[in-house]
Each structure stands twice: as C-alpha cells, then as structure tokens.
PyMOL commands that place a pseudoatom at each C-alpha (Angstrom):
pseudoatom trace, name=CA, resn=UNK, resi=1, chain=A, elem=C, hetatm=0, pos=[15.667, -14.753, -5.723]
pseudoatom trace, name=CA, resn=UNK, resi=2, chain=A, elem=C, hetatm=0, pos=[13.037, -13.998, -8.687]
pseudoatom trace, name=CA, resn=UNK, resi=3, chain=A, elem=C, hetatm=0, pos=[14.452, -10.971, -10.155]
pseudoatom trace, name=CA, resn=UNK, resi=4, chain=A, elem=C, hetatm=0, pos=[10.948, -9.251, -12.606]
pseudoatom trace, name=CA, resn=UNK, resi=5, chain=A, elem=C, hetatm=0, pos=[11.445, -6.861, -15.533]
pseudoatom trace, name=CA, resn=UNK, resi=6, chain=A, elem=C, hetatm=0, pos=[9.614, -3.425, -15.253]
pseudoatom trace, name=CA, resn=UNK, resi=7, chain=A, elem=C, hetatm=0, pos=[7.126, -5.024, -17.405]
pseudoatom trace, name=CA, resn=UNK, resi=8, chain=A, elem=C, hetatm=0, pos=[6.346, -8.081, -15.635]
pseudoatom trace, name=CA, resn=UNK, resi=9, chain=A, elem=C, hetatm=0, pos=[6.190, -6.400, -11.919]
pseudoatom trace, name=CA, resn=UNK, resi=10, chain=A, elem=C, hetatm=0, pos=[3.552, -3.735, -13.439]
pseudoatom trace, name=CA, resn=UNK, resi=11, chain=A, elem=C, hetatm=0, pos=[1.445, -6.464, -14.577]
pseudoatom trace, name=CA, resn=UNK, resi=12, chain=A, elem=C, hetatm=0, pos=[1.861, -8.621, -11.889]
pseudoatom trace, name=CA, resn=UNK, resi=13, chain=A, elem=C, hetatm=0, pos=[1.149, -5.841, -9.028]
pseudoatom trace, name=CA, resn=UNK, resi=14, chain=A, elem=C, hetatm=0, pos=[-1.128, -4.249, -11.477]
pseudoatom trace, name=CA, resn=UNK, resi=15, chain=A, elem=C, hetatm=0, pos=[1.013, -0.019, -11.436]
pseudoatom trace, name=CA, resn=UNK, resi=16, chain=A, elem=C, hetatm=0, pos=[1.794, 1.308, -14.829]
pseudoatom trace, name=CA, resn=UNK, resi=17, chain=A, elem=C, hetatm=0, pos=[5.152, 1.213, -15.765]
pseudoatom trace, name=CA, resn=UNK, resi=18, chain=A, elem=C, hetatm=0, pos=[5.467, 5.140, -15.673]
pseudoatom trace, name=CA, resn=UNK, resi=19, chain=A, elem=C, hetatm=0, pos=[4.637, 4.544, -11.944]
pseudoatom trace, name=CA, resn=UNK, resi=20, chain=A, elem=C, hetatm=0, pos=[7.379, 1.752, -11.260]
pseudoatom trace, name=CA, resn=UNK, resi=21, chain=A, elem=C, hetatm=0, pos=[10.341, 4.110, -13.086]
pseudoatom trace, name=CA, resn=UNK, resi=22, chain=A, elem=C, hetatm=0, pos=[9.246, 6.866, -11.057]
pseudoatom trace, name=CA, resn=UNK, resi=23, chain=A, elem=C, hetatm=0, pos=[9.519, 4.948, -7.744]
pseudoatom trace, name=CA, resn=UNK, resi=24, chain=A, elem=C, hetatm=0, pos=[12.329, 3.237, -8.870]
pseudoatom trace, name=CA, resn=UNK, resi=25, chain=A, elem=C, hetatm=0, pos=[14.260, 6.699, -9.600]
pseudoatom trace, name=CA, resn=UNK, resi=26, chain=A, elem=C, hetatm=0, pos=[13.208, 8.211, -5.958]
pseudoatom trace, name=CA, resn=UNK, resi=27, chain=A, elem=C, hetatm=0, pos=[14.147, 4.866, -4.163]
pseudoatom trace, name=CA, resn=UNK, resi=28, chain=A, elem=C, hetatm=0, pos=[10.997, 4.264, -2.928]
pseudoatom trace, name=CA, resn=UNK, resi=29, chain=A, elem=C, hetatm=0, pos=[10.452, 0.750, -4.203]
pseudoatom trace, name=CA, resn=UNK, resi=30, chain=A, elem=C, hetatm=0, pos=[13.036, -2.203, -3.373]
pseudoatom trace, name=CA, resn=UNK, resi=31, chain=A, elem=C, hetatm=0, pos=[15.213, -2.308, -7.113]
pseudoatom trace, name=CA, resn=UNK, resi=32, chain=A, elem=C, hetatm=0, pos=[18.140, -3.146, -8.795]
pseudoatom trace, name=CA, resn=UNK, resi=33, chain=A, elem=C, hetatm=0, pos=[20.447, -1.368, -11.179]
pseudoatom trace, name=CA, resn=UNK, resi=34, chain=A, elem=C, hetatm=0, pos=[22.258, -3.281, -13.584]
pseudoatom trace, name=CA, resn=UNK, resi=35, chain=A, elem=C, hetatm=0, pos=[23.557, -0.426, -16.113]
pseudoatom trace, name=CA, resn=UNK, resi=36, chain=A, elem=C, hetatm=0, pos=[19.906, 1.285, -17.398]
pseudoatom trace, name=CA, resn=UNK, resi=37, chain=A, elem=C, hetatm=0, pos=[18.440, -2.215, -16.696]
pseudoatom trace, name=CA, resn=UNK, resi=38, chain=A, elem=C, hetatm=0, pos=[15.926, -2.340, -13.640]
pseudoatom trace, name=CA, resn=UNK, resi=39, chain=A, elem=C, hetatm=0, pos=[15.143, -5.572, -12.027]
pseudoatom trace, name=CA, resn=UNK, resi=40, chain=A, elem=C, hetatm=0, pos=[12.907, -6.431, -8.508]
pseudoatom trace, name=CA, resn=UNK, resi=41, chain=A, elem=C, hetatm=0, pos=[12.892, -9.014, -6.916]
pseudoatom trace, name=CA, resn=UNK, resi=42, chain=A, elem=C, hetatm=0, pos=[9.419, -10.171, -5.810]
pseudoatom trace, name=CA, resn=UNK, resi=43, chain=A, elem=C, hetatm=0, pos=[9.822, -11.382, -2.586]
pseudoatom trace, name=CA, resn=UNK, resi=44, chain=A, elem=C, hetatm=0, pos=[11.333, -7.454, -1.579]
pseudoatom trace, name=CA, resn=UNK, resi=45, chain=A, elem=C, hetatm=0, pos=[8.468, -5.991, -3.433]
pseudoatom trace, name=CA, resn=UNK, resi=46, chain=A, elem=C, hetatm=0, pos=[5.863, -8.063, -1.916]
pseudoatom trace, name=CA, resn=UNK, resi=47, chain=A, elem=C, hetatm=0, pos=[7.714, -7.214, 1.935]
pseudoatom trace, name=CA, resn=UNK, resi=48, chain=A, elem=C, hetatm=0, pos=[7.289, -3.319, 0.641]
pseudoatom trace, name=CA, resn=UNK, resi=49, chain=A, elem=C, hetatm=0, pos=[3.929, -3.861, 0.020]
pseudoatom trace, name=CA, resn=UNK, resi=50, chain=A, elem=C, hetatm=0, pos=[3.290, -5.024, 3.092]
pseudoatom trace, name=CA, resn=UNK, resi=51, chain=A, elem=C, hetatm=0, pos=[4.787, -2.543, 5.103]
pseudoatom trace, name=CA, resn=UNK, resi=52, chain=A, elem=C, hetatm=0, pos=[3.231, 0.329, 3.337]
pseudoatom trace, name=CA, resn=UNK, resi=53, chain=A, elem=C, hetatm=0, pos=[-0.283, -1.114, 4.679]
pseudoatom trace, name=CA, resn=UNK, resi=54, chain=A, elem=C, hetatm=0, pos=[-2.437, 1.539, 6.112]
pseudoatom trace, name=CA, resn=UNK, resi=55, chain=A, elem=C, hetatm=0, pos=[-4.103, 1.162, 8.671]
pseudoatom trace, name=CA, resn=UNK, resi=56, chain=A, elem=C, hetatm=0, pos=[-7.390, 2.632, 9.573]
pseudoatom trace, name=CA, resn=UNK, resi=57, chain=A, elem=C, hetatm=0, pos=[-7.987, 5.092, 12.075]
pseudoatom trace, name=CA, resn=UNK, resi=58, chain=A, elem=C, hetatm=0, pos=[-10.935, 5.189, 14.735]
pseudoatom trace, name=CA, resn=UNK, resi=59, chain=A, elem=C, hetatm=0, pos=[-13.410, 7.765, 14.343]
pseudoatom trace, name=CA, resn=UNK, resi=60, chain=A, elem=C, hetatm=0, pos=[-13.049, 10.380, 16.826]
pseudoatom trace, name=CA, resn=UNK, resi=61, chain=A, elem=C, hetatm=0, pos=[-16.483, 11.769, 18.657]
pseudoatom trace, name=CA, resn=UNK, resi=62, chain=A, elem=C, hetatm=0, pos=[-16.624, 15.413, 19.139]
pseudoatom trace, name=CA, resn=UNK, resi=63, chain=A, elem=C, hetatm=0, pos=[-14.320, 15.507, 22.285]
pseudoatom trace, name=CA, resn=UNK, resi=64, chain=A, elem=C, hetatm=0, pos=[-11.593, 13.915, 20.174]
pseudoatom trace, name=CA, resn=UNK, resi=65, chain=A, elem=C, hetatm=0, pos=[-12.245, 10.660, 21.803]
pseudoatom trace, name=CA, resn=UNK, resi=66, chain=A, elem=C, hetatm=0, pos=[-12.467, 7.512, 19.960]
pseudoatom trace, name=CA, resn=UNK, resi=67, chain=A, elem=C, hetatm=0, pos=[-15.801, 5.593, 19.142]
pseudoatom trace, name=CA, resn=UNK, resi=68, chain=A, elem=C, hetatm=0, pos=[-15.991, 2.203, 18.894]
pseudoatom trace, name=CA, resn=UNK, resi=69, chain=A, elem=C, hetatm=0, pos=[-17.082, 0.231, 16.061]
pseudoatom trace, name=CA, resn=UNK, resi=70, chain=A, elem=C, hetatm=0, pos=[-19.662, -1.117, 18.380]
pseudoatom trace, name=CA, resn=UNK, resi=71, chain=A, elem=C, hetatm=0, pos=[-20.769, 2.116, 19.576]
pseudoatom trace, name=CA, resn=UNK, resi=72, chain=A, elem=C, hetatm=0, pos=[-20.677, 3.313, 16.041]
pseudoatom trace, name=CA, resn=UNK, resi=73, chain=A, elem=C, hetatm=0, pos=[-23.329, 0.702, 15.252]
pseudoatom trace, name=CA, resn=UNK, resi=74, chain=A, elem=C, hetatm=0, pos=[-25.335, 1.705, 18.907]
pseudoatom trace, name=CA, resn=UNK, resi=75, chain=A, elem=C, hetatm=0, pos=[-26.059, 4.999, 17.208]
pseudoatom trace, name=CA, resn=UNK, resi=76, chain=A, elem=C, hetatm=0, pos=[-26.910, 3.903, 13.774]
pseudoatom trace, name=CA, resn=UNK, resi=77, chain=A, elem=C, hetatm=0, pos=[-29.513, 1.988, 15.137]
pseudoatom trace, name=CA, resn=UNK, resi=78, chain=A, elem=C, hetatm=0, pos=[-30.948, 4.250, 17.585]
pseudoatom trace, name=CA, resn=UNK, resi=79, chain=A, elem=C, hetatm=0, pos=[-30.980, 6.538, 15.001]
pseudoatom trace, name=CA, resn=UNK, resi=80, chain=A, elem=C, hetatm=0, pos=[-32.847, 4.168, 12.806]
pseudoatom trace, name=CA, resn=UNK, resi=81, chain=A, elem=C, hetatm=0, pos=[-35.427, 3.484, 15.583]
for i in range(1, 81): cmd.bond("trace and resi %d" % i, "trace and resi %d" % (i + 1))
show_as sticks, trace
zoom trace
C-alpha cells in the first residue's frame, strides 16, 4: 500500500488540492482519516479513476435510433460530394 499526502495525489493526478478536500469530505474519493491527516492510497485512487470512466454515447438520428460511426461517416461524405 502507497499511502500519498493531499499534496502529492494533486500533483500526481493533476486536481487542485481544494478539489481533493472537497471530495475527500463528501466521500467521493477512496481516503483515509488519521486525526485531520488525509492519506490515499494510489492503487484505490487509480481503481476510482477508472470506474468513473465515461463512456460515450451513440448519436441518435431523428427517430431516436442510433447511427453508426460508419454511417456517420456515409453522410459526411455524401454530403461532401
């Protein structure tokens, strides 16, 4: 277990401090409380990360349908021809 500062984590995931306390005091971000001392341990962070990917959506057409990427790229070009 590699257990980061505040200050280390915010450089090393690049979020302002401000940012990490904040998360830290709504339990959104894996921490630990040792007194007033925060610590997180990279590996939980990192698995947090992860799982807050989003993903992207299709685009719909106008029936609510989804388009393909390919058939996104069919009308670009006839639309360019």
């Amino acid at each position: 277990m590699e257990l980061l500062t505040i200050k280390e984590l915010s450089e090393r995931i690049n979020v302002k401090e401000s940012t990490l306390y904040s998360w830290a005091n709504i339990c959104s971000i894996p921490c630990y409380r040792f007194g007033r001392l925060l610590r997180f341990d990279i590996a939980e962070v990192e698995e947090w990360i992860k799982e807050s990917k989003i993903e992207p959506l299709s685009t719909p057409d106008f029936k609510g349908n989804a388009i393909s990427d390919e058939k996104i790229e069919e009308i670009i070009e006839s639309a360019i021809e």
